[in-house]
GUZAPA-802533 format. One record per residue (C-alpha): residue number from 1; chain; x, y, z. Coordinates in pm, whole numbers, padded with zeros to 5 digits. Layout:
GUZAPA-802533
NODE,n,chain,east,north,up
NODE,NUM,A,X,Y,Z
...
end
This chain:
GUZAPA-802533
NODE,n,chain,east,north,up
NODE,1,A,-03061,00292,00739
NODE,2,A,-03123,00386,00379
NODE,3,A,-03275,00128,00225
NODE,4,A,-03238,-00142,-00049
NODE,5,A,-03396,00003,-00299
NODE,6,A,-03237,00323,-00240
NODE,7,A,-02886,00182,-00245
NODE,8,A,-02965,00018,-00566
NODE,9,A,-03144,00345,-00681
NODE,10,A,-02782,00482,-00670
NODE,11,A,-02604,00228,-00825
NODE,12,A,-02817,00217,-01119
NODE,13,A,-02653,00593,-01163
NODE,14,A,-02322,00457,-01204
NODE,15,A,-02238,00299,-01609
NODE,16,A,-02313,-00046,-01660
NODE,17,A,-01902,-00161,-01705
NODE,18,A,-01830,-00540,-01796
NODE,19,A,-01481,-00665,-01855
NODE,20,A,-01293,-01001,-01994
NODE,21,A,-01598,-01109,-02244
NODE,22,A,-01902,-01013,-02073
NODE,23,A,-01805,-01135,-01744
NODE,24,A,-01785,-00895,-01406
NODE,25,A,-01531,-00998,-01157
NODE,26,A,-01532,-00993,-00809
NODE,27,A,-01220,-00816,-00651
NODE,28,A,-01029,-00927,-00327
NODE,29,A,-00740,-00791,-00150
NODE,30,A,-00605,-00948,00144
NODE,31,A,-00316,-00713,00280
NODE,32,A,-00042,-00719,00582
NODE,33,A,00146,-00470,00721
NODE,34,A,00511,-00497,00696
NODE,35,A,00550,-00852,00508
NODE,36,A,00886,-00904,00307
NODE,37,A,00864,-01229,00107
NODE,38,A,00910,-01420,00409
NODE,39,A,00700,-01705,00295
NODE,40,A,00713,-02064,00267
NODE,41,A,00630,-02021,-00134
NODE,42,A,00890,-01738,-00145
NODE,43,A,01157,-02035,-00016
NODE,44,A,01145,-01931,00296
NODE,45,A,01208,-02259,00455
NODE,46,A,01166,-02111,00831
NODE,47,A,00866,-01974,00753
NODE,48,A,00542,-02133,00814
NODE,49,A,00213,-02018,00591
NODE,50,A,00010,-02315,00469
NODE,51,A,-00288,-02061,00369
NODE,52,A,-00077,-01843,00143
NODE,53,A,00147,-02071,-00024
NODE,54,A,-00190,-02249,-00135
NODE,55,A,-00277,-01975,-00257
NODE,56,A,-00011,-01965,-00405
NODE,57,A,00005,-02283,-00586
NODE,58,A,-00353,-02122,-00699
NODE,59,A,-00256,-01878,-00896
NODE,60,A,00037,-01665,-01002
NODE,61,A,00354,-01534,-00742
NODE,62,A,00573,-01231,-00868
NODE,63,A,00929,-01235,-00789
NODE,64,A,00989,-00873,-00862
NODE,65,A,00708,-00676,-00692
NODE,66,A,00800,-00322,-00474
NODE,67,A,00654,-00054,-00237
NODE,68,A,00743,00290,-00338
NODE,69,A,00830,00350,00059
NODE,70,A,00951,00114,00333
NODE,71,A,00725,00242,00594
NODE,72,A,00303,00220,00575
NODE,73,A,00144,00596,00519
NODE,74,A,00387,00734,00199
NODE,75,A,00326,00384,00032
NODE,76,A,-00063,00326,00133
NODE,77,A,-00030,00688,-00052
NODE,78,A,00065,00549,-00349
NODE,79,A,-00147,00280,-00364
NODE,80,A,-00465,00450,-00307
NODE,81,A,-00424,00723,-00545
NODE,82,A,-00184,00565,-00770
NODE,83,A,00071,00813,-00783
NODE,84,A,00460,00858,-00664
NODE,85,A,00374,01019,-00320
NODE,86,A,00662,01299,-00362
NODE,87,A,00508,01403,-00715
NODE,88,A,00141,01501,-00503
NODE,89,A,00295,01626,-00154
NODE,90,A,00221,01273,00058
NODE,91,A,00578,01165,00090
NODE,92,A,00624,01240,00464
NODE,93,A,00558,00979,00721
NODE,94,A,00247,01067,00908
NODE,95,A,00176,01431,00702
NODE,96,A,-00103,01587,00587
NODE,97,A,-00098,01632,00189
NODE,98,A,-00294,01844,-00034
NODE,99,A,-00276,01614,-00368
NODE,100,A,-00371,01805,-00736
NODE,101,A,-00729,01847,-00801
NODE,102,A,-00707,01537,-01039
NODE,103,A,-00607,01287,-00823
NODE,104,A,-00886,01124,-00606
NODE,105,A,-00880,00731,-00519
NODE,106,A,-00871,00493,-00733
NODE,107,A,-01169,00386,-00605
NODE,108,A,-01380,00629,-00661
NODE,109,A,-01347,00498,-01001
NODE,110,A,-01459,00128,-00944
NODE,111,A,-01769,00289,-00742
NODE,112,A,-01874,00473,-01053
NODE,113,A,-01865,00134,-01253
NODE,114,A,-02102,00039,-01027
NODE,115,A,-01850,-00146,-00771
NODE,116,A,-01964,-00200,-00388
NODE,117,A,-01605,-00096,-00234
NODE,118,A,-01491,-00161,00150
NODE,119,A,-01193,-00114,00334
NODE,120,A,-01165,-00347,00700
NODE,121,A,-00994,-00156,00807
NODE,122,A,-00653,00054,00770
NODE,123,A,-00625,00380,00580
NODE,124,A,-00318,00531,00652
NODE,125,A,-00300,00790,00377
NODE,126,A,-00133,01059,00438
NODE,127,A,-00487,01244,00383
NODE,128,A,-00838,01198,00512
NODE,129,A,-01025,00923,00317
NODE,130,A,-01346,01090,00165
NODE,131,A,-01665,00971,00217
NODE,132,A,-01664,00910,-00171
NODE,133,A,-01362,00671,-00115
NODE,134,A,-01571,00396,00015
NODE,135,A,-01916,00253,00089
NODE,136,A,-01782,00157,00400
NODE,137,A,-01444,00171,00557
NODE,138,A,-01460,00025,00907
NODE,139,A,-01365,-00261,01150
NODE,140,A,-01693,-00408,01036
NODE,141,A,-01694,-00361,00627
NODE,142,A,-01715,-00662,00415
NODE,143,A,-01889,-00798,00063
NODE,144,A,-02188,-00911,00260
NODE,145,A,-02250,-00528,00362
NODE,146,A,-02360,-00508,-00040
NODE,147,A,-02749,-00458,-00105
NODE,148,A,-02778,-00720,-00342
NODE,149,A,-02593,-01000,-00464
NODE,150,A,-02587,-00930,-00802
NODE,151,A,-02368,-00656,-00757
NODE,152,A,-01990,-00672,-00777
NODE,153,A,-01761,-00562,-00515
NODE,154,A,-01446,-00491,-00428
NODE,155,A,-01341,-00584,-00067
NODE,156,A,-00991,-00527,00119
NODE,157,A,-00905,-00677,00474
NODE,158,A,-00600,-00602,00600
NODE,159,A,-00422,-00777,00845
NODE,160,A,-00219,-00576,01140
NODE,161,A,-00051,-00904,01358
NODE,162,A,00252,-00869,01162
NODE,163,A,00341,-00495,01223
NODE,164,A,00627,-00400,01390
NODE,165,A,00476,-00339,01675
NODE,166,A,00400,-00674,01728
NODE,167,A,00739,-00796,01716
NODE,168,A,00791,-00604,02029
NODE,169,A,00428,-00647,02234
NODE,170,A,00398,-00763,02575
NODE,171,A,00409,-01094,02657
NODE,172,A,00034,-01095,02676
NODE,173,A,-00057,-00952,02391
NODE,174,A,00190,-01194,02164
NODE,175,A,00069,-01493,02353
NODE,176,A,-00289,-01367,02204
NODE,177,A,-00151,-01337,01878
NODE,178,A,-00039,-01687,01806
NODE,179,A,-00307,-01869,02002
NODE,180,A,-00425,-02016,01711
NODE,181,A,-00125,-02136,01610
NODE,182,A,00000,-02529,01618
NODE,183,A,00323,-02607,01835
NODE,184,A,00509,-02680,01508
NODE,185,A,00411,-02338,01415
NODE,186,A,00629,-02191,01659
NODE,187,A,00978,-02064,01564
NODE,188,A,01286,-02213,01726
NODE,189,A,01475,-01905,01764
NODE,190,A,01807,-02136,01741
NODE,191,A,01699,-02209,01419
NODE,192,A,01621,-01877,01278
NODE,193,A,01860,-01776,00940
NODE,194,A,01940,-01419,01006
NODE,195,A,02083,-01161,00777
NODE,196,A,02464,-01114,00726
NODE,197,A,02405,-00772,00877
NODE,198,A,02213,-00859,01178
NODE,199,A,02412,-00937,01505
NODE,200,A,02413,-01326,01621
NODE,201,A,02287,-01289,01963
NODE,202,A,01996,-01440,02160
NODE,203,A,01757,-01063,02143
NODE,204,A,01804,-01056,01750
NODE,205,A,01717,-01428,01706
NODE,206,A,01417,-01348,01953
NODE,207,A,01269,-01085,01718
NODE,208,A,01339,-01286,01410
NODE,209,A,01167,-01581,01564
NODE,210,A,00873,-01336,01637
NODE,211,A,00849,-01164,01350
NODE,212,A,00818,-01563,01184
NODE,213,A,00516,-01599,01474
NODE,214,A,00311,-01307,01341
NODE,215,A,00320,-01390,00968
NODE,216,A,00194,-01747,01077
NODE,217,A,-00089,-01581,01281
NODE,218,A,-00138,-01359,00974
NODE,219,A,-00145,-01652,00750
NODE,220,A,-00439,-01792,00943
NODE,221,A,-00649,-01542,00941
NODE,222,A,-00597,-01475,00532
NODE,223,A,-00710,-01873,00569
NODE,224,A,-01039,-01722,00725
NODE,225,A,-01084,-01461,00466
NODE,226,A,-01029,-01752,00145
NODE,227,A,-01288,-01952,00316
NODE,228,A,-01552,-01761,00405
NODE,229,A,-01503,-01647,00032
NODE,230,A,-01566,-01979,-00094
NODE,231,A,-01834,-02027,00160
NODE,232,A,-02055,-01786,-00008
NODE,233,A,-01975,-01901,-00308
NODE,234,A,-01748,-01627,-00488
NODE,235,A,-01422,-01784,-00523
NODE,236,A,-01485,-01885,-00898
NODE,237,A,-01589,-01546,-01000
NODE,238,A,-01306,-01301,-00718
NODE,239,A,-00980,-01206,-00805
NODE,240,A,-00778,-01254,-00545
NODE,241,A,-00472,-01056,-00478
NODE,242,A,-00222,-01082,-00118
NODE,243,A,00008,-00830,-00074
NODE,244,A,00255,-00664,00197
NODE,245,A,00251,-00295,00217
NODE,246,A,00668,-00275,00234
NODE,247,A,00925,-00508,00356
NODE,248,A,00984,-00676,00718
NODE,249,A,00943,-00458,01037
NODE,250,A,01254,-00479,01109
NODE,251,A,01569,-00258,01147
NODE,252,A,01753,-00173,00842
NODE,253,A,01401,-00314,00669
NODE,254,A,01161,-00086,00723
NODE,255,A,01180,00276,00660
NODE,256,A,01434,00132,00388
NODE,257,A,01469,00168,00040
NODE,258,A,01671,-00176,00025
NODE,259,A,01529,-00482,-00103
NODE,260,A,01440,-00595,00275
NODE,261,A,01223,-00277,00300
NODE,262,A,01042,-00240,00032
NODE,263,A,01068,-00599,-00198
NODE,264,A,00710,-00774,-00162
NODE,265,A,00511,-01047,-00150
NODE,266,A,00215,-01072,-00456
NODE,267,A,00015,-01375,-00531
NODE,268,A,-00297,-01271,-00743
NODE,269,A,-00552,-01596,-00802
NODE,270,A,-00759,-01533,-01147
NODE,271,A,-00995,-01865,-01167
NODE,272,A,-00931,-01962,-01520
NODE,273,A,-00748,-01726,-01655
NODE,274,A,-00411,-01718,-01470
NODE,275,A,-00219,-02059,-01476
NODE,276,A,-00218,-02226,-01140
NODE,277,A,00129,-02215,-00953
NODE,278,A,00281,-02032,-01175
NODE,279,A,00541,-01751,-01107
NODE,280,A,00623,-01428,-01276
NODE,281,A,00936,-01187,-01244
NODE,282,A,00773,-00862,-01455
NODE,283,A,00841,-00600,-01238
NODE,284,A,00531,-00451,-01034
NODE,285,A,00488,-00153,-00813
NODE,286,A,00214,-00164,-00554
NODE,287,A,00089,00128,-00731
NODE,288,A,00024,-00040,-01026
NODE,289,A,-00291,-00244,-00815
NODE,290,A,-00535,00030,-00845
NODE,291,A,-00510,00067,-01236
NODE,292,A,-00520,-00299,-01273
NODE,293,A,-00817,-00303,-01104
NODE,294,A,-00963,-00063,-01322
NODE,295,A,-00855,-00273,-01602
NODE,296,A,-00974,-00560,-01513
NODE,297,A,-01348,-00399,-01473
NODE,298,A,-01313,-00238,-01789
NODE,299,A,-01256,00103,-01696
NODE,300,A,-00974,00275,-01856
NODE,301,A,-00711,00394,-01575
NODE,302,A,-00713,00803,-01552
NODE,303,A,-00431,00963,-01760
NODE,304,A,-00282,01138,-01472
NODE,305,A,-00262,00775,-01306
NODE,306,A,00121,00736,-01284
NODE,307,A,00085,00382,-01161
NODE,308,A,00034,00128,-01497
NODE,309,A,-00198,-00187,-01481
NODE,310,A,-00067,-00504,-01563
NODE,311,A,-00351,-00733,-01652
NODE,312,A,-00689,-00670,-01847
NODE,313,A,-00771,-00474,-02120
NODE,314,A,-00552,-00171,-02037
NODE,315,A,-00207,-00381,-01940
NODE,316,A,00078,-00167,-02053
NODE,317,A,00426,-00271,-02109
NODE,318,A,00625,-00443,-01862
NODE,319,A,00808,-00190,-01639
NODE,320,A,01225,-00190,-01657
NODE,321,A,01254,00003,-01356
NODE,322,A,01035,00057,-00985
NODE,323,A,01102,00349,-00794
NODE,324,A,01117,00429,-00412
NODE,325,A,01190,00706,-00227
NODE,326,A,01255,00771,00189
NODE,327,A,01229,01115,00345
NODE,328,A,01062,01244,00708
NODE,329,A,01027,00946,00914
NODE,330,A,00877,01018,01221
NODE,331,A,01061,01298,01366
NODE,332,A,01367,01213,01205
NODE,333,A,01470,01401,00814
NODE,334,A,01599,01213,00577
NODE,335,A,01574,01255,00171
NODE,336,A,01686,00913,-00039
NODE,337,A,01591,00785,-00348
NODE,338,A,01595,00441,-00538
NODE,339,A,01580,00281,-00866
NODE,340,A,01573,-00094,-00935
NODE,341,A,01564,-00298,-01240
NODE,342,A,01552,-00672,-01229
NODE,343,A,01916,-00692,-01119
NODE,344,A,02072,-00374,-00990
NODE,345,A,01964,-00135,-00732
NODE,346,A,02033,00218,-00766
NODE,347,A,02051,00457,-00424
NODE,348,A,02088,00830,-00410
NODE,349,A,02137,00989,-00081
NODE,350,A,02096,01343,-00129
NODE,351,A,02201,01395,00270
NODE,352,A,02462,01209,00250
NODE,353,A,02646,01324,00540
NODE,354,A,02373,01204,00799
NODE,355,A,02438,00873,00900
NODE,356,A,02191,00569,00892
NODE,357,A,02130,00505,01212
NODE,358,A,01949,00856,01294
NODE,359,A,01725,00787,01607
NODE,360,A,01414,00776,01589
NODE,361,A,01157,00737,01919
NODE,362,A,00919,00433,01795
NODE,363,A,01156,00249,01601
NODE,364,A,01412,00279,01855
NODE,365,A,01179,00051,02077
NODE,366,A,01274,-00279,01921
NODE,367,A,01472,-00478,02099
NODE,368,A,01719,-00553,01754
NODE,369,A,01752,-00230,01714
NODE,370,A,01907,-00157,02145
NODE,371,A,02111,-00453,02066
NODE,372,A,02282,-00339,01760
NODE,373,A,02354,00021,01899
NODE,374,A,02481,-00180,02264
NODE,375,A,02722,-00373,02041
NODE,376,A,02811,-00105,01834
NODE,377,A,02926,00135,02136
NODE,378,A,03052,-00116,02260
NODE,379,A,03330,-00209,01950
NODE,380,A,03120,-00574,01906
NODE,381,A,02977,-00547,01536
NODE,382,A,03178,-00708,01219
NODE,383,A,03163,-00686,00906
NODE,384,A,02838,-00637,00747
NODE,385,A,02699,-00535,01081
NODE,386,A,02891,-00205,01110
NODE,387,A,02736,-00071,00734
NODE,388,A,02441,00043,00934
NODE,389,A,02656,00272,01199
NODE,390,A,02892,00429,00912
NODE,391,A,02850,00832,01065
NODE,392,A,02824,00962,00686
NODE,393,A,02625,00757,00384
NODE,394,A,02794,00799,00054
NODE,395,A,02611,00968,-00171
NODE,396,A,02525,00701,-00388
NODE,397,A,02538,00307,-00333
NODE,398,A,02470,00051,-00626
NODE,399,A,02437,-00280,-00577
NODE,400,A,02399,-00631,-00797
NODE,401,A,02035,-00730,-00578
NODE,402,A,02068,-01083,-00768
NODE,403,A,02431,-01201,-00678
NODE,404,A,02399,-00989,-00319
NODE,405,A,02033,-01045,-00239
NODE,406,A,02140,-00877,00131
NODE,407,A,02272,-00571,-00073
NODE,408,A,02519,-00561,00151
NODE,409,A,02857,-00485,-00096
NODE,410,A,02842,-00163,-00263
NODE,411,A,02907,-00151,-00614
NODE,412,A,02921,00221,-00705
NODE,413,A,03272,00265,-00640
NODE,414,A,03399,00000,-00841
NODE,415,A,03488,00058,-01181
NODE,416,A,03392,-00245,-01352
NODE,417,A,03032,-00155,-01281
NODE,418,A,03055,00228,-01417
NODE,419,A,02859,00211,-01700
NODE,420,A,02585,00033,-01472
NODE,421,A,02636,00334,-01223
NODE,422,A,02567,00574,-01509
NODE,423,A,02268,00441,-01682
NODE,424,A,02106,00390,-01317
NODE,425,A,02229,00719,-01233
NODE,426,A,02090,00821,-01560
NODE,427,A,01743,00696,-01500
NODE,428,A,01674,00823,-01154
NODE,429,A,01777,01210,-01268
NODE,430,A,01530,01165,-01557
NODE,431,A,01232,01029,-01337
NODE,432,A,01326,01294,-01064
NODE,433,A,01246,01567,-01371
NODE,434,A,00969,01379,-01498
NODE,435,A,00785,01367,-01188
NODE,436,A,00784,01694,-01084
NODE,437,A,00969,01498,-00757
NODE,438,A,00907,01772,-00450
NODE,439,A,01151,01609,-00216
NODE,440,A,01397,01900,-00269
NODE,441,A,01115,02146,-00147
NODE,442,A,01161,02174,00300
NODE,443,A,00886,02035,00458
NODE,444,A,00780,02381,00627
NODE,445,A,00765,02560,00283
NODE,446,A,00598,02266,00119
NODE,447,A,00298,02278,00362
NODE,448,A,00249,02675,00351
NODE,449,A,00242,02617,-00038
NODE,450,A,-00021,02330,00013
NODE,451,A,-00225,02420,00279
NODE,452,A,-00132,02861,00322
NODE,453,A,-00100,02959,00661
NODE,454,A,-00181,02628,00777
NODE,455,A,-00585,02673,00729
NODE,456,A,-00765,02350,00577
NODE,457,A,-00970,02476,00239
NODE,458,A,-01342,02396,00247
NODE,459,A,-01463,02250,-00082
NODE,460,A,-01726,02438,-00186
NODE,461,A,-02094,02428,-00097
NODE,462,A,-02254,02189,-00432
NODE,463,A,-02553,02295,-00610
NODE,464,A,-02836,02084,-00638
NODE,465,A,-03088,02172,-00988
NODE,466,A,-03417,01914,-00930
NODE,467,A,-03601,01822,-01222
NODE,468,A,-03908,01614,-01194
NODE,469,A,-03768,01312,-01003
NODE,470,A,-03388,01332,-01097
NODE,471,A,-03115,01543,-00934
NODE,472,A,-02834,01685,-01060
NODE,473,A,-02548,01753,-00857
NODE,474,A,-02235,02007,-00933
NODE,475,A,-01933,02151,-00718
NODE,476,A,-01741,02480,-00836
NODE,477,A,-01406,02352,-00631
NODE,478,A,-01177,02213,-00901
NODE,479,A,-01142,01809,-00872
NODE,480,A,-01409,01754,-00564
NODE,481,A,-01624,01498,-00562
NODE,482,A,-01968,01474,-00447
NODE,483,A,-02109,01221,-00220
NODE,484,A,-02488,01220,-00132
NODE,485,A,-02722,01022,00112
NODE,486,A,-03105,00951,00141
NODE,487,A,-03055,00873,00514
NODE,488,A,-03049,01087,00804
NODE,489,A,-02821,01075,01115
NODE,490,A,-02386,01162,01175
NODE,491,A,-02379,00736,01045
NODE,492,A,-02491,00783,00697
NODE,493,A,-02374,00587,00405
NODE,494,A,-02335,00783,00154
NODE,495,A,-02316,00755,-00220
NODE,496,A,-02116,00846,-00519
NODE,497,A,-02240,01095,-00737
NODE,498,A,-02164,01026,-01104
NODE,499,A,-02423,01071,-01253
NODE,500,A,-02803,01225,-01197
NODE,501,A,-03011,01052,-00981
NODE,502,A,-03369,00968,-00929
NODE,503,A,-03464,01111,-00571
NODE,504,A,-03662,00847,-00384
NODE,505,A,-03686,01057,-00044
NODE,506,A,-03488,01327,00150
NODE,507,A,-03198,01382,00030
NODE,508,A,-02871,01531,00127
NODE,509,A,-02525,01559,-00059
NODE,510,A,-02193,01700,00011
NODE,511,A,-01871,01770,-00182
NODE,512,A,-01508,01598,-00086
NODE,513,A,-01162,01661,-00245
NODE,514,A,-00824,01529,-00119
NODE,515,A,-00670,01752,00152
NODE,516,A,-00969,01962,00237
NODE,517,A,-01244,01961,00405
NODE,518,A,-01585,01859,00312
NODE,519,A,-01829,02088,00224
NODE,520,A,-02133,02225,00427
NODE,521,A,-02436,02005,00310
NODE,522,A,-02687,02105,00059
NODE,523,A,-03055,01997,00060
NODE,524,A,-03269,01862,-00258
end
């Protein structure tokens, strides 16, 4: 294991960064897969999540906060890197991007500053994570992993009980899941609240009444996490942030560019600084967390960053609009894009004549899903519940998310909403430009452009120039990074380069850029 004073040896390389007066903060983020705001402090009155709405009442809730995707890998995308996954080639569910040489994760930036970062557990980016990404990214990573106390850190744990897949586990396995939980805690399924486009029938209440079960055994465990924060001590001196990922696992949810698929929860605690139980509705995109981080530790957020922080020294202007995008889920094509303000959403089908209901294999599985295609053949869905059968999508859909929280009545052919239409319309053309949007580009010819002839690139071998006790590291591939290690073995940790550093033993390093792979090691 490389020890103590080696570890410290290569944070010292990183800058000494301090933000808010002098004082270095802690950072927290407790995540969940597939969470809509279907919360007791959201309003959700069938919902039951003591832990969270605490938390809540602890710090500040936003109203308005959005995924850039409805399904996990395009929107972890975002988030890690802070850019719109279709502007750096990671907008396909489950692909393989090749991102510009400028864009590395946001992380790598906090580990610079001198940041102890680790991820328990999910990745999920549409890339391999580097070895630069983290200290350590594993079932096992956590603050206490840090060599010494004194140094800040920046810890996610993110929960997986309230994916999808859960919704539809064997008995056993959901039995195992909500163990913990009290009898009260256990949804009626009579009493579930469904949406208007959901069929009333005893399988759809079943999954609703699920889906309430995991986010309660979720809730518990982000109770764990709280306390064994303020067990060691931290809680006055961590920023806290809980987040979903996208909106419910749930048909017409996920994979969705509606509010149900991509409308969050956020609750971000601040000891001292945000107000207690206060609530927010400035407009947030997940991929605004990683420059907010950086803000918050002083660091300014990269230029190329497309995601904006909105606290600390760097917060920019509230947005007006967030942005979200669907295309290849699965095995299925697709290519839609979103805009929403506070009010009105904005959707642009751009293959419109596929209809909604395209199958695809895993999401096919859930039992909601069977039910609404039985009663569908079979002549049995009304109103609302047909939209999602329609065999051609218009080829754009607006809709007043306020007065129709469901967004359920289309707007886009009515005239008395035109000029709303236009300016929406308006918007997305202008951010499709501005992007440099590569959703237009098929799949096939996007990844021969990426990756030619469908060969990973090899970042370059880095040179290492020792003089006296420091090394200096360098890598002639444009936008790698270098990561380095004084241990031996395939279970390294290994270090950030930033900086030169003073060799205290063997030492190896190696050079990482998003998309490619890592480079043979070099020696100093």
């Amino acid at each position: 294991m490389i020890t103590r004073r080696q570890f410290a040896a290569g944070c010292a390389a990183a800058p000494a960064v301090f933000a808010q007066g002098g004082r270095r903060w802690n950072f927290l983020f407790v995540s969940c897969e597939d969470t809509s705001p279907d919360l007791g402090c959201y309003g959700d009155q069938y919902a039951s999540t003591p832990n969270i709405d605490k938390l809540a009442t602890e710090g500040l809730r936003y109203t308005h906060a959005f995924s850039t995707y409805g399904v996990c890998a395009p929107s972890r995308s975002s988030i890690i890197t802070a850019m719109y996954p279709a502007t750096i080639g990671t907008h396909h569910m489950r692909s393989q991007g090749v991102p510009p040489p400028e864009v590395k994760c946001f992380t790598e930036y906090l580990r610079a500053a001198g940041y102890y970062c680790t991820n328990n557990s999910k990745t999920d980016y549409n890339f391999a994570p580097p070895e630069t990404a983290w200290d350590e990214s594993s079932p096992r990573a956590h603050w206490r992993g840090r060599a010494s106390n004194d140094q800040p850190f920046f810890a996610v744990f993110n929960f997986v009980v309230s994916h999808e897949s859960q919704v539809r586990a064997p008995e056993e396995t959901y039995r195992k899941n909500i163990a913990r939980l009290k009898p009260e805690q256990i949804h009626d399924p009579a009493k579930a609240q469904l949406p208007p486009y959901y069929p009333d029938t005893p399988a759809v209440r079943k999954d609703w009444a699920r889906l309430h079960d995991n986010i309660s055994a979720m809730d518990a465990m982000v109770g764990d996490t709280l306390r064994e924060l303020e067990a060691d001590g931290l809680a006055g001196n961590t920023i806290v942030f809980f987040w979903g990922d996208h909106g419910r696992g749930l048909p017409r949810a996920k994979r969705w560019v509606y509010d149900s698929g991509t409308r969050v929860p956020l609750i971000i605690r601040w000891p001292g600084t945000l107000a207690a139980g206060t609530v927010t509705d400035r407009m947030v995109s997940l991929m605004d967390l990683g420059p907010t981080l950086l803000s918050l530790a002083g660091v300014a957020p990269p230029k190329h960053m497309q995601g904006q922080a909105f606290l600390g020294a760097h917060a920019g202007a509230p947005r007006e609009y967030t942005f979200m995008a669907r295309d290849r889920m699965d095995e299925t094509y697709d290519l839609i894009r979103s805009v929403r303000d506070k009010r009105y959403r904005y959707i642009r089908n751009y293959q419109a004549g596929k209809p909604y209901a395209q199958y695809i294999e895993y999401m096919d599985q859930m039992p909601t899903l069977r039910e609404m295609r039985r009663l569908n053949a079979a002549g049995q869905l009304t109103g609302a519940q047909k939209l999602f059968f329609r065999p051609e999508k218009p080829v754009e859909e607006l809709f007043d998310s306020e007065a129709d929280p469901h967004e359920v009545n289309d707007l886009a052919r009515d005239p008395k909403y035109a000029g709303i239409l236009a300016r929406m319309r308006g918007v997305h053309e202008r951010f499709m430009k501005e992007t440099g949007d590569l959703g237009l580009i098929p799949e096939d010819e996007l990844k021969e452009k990426m990756r030619p002839g469908g060969v990973f690139a090899t970042a370059a071998v880095p040179t290492a120039t020792v003089r006296g006790e420091m090394v200096t590291l360098a890598c002639e591939t444009p936008g790698a990074s270098i990561a380095y290690t004084f241990e031996a073995g395939a279970k390294a940790r290994w270090l950030l380069y930033s900086k030169p550093v003073r060799k205290t033993g063997p030492m190896r390093a190696k050079a990482c850029r998003l998309g490619y792979k890592d480079s043979p090691e070099v020696k100093a």
